[in-house]
DOLOMI-739689 format. One line per 2 residues: number of its first residue (from 1); their letters; for each residue x, y, z of C-alpha. Coordinates in Angstrom, 2 decimals. Example, Ala and Ser with C-alpha at 12.3 -4.5 7.8 and 13.67 -1.06 7.14 Angstrom:
<nodes>
1 = AS = 12.30 -4.50 7.80 | 13.67 -1.06 7.14;
</nodes>
This chain:
<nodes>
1 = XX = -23.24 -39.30 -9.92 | -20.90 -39.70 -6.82;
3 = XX = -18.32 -36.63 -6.37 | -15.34 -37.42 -5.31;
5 = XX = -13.75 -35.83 -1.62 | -12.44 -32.21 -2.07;
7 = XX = -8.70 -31.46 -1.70 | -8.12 -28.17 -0.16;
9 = XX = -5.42 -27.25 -2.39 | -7.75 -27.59 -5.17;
11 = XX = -10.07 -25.82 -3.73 | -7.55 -22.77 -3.50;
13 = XX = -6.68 -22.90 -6.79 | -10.24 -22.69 -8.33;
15 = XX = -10.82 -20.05 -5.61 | -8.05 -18.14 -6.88;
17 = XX = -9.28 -17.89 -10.33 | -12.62 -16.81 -9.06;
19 = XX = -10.86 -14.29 -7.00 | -7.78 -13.06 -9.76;
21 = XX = -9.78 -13.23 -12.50 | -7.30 -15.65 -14.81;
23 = XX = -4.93 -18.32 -13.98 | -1.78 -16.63 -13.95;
25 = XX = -2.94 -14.02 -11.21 | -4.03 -16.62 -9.12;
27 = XX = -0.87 -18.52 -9.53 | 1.02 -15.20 -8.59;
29 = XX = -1.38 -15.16 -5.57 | -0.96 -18.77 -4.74;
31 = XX = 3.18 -18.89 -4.95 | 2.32 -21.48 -7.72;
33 = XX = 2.73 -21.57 -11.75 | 0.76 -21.02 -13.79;
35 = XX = 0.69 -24.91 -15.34 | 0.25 -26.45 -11.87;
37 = XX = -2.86 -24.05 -11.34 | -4.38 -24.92 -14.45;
39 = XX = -3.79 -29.04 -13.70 | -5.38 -28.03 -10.12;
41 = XX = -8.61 -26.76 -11.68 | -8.77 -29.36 -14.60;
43 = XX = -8.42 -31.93 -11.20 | -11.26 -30.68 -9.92;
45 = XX = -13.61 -30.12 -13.00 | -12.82 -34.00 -13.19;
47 = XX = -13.51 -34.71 -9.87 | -17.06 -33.00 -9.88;
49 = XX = -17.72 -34.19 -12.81 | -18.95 -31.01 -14.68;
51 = XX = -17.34 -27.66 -16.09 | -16.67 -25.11 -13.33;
53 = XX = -15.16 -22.38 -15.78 | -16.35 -21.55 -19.05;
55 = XX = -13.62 -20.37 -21.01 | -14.39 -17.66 -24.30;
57 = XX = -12.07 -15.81 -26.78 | -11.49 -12.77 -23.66;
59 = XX = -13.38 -13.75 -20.74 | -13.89 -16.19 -18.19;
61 = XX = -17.40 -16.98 -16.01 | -18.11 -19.15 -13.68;
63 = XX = -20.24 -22.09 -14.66 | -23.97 -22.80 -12.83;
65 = XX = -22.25 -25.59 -11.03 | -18.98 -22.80 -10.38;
67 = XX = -20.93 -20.71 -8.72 | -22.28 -23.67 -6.54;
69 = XX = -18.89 -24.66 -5.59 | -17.79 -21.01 -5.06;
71 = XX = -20.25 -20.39 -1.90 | -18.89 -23.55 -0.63;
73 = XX = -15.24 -23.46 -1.29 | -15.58 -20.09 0.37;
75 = XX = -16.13 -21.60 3.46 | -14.26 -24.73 3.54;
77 = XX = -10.97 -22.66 2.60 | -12.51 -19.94 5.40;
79 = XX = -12.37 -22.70 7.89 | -9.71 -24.48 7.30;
81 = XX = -7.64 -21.24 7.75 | -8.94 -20.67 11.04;
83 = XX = -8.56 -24.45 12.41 | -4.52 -24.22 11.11;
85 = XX = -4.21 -21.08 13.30 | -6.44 -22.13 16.46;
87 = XX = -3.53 -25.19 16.42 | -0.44 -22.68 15.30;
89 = XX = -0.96 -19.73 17.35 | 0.43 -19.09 20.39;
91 = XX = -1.49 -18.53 23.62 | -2.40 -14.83 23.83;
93 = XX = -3.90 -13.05 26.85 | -4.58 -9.46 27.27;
95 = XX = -6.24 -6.51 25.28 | -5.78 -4.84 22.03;
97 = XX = -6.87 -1.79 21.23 | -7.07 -1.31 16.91;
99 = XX = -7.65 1.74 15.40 | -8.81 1.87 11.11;
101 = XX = -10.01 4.54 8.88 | -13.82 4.47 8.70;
103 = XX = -13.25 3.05 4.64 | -11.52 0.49 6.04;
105 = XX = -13.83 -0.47 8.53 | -16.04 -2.70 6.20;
107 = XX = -17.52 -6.41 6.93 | -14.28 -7.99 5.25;
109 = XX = -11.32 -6.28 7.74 | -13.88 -6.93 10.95;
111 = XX = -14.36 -10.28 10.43 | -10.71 -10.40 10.47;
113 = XX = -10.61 -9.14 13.41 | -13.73 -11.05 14.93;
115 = XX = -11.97 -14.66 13.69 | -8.88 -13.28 15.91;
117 = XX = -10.87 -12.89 18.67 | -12.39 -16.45 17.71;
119 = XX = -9.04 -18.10 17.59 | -7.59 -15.93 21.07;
121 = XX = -10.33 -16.61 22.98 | -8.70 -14.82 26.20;
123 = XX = -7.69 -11.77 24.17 | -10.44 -8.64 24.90;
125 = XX = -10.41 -6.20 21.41 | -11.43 -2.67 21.37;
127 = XX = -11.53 -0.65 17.82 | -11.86 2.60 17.36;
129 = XX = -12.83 4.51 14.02 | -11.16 7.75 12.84;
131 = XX = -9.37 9.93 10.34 | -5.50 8.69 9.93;
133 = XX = -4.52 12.00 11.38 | -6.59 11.20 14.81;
135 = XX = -5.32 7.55 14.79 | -1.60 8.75 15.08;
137 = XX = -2.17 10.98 17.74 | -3.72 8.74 19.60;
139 = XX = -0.71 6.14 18.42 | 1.71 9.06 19.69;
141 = XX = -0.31 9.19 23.27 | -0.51 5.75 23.22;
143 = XX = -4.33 5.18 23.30 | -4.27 2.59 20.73;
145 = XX = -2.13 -0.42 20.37 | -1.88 -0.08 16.57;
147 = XX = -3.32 1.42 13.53 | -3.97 0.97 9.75;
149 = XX = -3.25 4.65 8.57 | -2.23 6.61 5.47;
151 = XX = 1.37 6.82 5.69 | 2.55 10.11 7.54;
153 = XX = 4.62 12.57 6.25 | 5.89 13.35 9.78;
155 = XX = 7.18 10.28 11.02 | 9.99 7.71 9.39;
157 = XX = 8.75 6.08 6.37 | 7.53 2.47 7.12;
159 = XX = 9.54 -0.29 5.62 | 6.42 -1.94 4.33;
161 = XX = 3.36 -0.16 2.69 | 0.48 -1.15 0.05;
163 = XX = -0.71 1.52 -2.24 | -4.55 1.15 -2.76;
165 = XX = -6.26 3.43 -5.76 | -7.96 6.55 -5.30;
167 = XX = -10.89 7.85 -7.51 | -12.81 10.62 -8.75;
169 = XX = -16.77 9.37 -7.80 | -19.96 10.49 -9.12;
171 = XX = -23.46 9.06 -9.81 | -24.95 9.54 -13.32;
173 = XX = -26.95 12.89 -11.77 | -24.78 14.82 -11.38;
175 = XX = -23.42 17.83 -13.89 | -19.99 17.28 -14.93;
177 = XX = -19.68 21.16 -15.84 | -17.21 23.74 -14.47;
179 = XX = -17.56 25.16 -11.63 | -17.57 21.30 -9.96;
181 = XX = -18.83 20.59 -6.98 | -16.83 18.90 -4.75;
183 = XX = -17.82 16.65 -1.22 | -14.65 16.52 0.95;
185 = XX = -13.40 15.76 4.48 | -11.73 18.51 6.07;
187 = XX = -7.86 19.91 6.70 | -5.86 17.62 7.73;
189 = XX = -7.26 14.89 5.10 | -4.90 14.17 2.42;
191 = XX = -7.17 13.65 -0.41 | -8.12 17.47 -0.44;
193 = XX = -4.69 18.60 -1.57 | -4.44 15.72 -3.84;
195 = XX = -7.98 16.76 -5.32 | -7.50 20.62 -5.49;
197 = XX = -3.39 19.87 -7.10 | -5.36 17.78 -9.91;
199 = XX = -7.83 19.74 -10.91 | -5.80 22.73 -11.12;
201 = XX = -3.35 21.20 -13.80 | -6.18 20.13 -15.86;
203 = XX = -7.53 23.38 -15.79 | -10.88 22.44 -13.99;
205 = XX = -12.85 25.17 -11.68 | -14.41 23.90 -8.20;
207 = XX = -16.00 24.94 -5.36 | -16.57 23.25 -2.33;
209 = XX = -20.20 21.87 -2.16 | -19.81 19.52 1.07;
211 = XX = -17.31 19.23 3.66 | -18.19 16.36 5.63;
213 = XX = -15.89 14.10 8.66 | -17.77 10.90 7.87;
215 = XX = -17.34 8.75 4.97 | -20.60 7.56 5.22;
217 = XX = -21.78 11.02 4.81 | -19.53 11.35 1.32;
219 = XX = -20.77 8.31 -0.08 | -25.05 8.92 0.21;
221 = XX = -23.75 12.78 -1.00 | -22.32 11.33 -4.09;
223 = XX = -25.32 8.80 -4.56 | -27.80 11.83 -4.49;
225 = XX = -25.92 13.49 -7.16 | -24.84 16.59 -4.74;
227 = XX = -21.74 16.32 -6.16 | -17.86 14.71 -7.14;
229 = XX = -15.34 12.85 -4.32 | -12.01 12.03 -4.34;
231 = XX = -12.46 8.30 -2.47 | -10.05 5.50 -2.00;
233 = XX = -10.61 2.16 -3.73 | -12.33 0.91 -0.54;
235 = XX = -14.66 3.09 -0.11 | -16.42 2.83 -3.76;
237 = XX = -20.22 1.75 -3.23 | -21.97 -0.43 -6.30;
239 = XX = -23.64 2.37 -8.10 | -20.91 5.12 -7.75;
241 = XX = -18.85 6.32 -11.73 | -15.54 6.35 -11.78;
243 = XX = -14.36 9.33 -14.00 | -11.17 8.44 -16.02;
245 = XX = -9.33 11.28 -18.20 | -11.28 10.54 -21.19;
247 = XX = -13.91 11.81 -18.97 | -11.90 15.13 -18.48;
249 = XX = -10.87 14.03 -14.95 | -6.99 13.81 -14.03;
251 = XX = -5.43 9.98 -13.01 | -4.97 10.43 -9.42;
253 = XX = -2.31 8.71 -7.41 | -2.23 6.09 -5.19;
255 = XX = -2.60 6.28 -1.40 | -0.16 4.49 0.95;
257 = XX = -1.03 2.64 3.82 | 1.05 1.12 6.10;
259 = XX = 0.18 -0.82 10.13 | 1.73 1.88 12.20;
261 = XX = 1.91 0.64 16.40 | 3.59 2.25 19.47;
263 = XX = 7.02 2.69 19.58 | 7.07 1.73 23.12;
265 = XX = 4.92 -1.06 25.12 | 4.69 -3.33 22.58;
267 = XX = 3.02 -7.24 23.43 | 2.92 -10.00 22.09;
269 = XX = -0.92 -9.66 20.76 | 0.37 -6.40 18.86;
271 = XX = 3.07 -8.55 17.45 | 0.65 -11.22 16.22;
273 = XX = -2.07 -9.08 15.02 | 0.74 -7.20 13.16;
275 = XX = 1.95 -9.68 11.39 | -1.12 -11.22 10.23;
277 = XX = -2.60 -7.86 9.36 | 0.36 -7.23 7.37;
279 = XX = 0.45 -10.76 5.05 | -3.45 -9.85 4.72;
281 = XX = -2.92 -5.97 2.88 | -0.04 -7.54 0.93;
283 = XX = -2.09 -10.49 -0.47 | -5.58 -8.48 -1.00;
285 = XX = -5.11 -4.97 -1.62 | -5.94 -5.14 -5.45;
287 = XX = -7.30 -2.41 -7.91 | -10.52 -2.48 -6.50;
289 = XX = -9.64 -3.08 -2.54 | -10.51 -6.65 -1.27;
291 = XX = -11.18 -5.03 2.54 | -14.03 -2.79 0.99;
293 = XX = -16.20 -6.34 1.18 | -16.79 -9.57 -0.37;
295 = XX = -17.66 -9.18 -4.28 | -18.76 -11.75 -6.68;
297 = XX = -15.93 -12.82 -8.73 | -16.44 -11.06 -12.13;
299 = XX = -13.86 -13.44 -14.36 | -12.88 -11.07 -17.32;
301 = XX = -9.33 -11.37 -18.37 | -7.85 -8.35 -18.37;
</nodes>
């Protein structure tokens, strides 16, 4: 059997499903409705010749043959995307120095940042990894071009933010009973306040078991069963529980992000990176974050 050529906008709409999980998130995600998505796919089942998505009563999977094209599509779409901006881009010389929370600092968001440097061959990049209270001091003394940060209480609200999940995690070994113990990162992080307000109006008793400045650090604690975190949506490992109220745990809120640069020297690179940085947390910050890494699409309809 002879397939026919792809078509790249086919390819982004079966992607899309993959990615969404049902046709009328991907259609959100693709500025297209939810028909014209659904032709796209049944285009391209026709074109290879054999089911890519096998449709049930409440769930959708990804055919042997899906999964095939998936790897591939991956990388046609990946490249395709950087050959359009290698022609569209402007000519950018100079350094850039990037600063990210260590959770966001995962093999999605640097490869980002590595295809930049891929497309701006003449642009040098330096990254540094820290809390979001370091990163805007360092903004303030400006030691860093720009920063991905929890929004600041102190400075003006930015016009535009994403809101990513946070959880309470927790491996299977570890006693749920009061007092709880609890792995944190130390004053001035956010999440502690958020934590300790929680628990308090559902009654719960704590103590603090591990205080620790590295997520890294938080993540093998709460593998080994030492004890609870409070951890955003990217930094949730395969193998981590998420505790939900019927669990006895309190629904915690949202964290905002926002790209935060200097409010003086500003280049043309910062510019650039900022907007592209920006269209990428709009578009991919999801329930589960997109940055925290590359997951196999797991198509139940929600």
């Amino acid at each position: 059997m002879t397939i026919g050529r792809f078509n790249i906008e086919l390819l982004e709409a079966f992607v899309a499903v993959a990615e969404a999980g049902n046709v009328t998130h991907a259609g959100t995600r693709l500025n297209r409705t939810q028909p014209c998505v659904s032709t796209q796919l049944r285009r391209l089942e026709e074109r290879v010749g054999k089911p890519l998505i096998e449709r049930n009563a409440r769930t959708m999977d990804l055919t042997p043959a899906g999964r095939i094209l998936y790897q591939h599509a991956t990388e046609i779409l990946r490249s395709h995307e950087e050959a359009r901006l290698r022609l569209s881009a402007p000519e950018l010389t100079g350094t850039v120095h990037v600063g990210l929370p260590e959770w966001y600092a995962t093999g999605q968001l640097q490869s980002i940042f590595c295809n930049f440097v891929r497309i701006h061959p003449n642009v040098k990049l330096e990254m540094t990894v820290a809390d979001s209270a370091t990163l805007h001091d360092m903004l303030n003394a400006n030691e860093i071009n720009l920063a991905i940060a929890l929004v600041s209480q102190g400075k003006p609200k930015p016009v535009e933010m994403v809101e990513e999940p946070l959880h309470w995690a927790v491996s299977d070994t570890c006693q749920l009973s009061d007092p709880l113990p609890l792995i944190l990162f130390p004053e001035p992080c956010p999440f502690r306040e958020i934590a300790f307000s929680a628990l308090a109006r559902s009654g719960r008793q704590w103590y603090e078991r591990i205080t620790t400045t590295s997520v890294a650090a938080a993540q093998v604690a709460v593998l080994s069963g030492a004890g609870i975190s409070c951890l955003p949506s990217g930094a949730i490992l395969e193998g981590f529980k998420l505790l939900k109220e019927q669990d006895g745990f309190p629904v915690l809120p949202a964290t905002q992000l926002a790209i935060y640069t200097q409010s003086s020297s500003q280049s043309p690179i910062v510019d650039y990176l900022e907007g592209h940085l920006s269209e990428l947390m709009q578009n991919t910050i999801a329930p589960r974050s997109a940055l925290a890494g590359k997951m196999t699409p797991d198509l139940r309809v929600v």
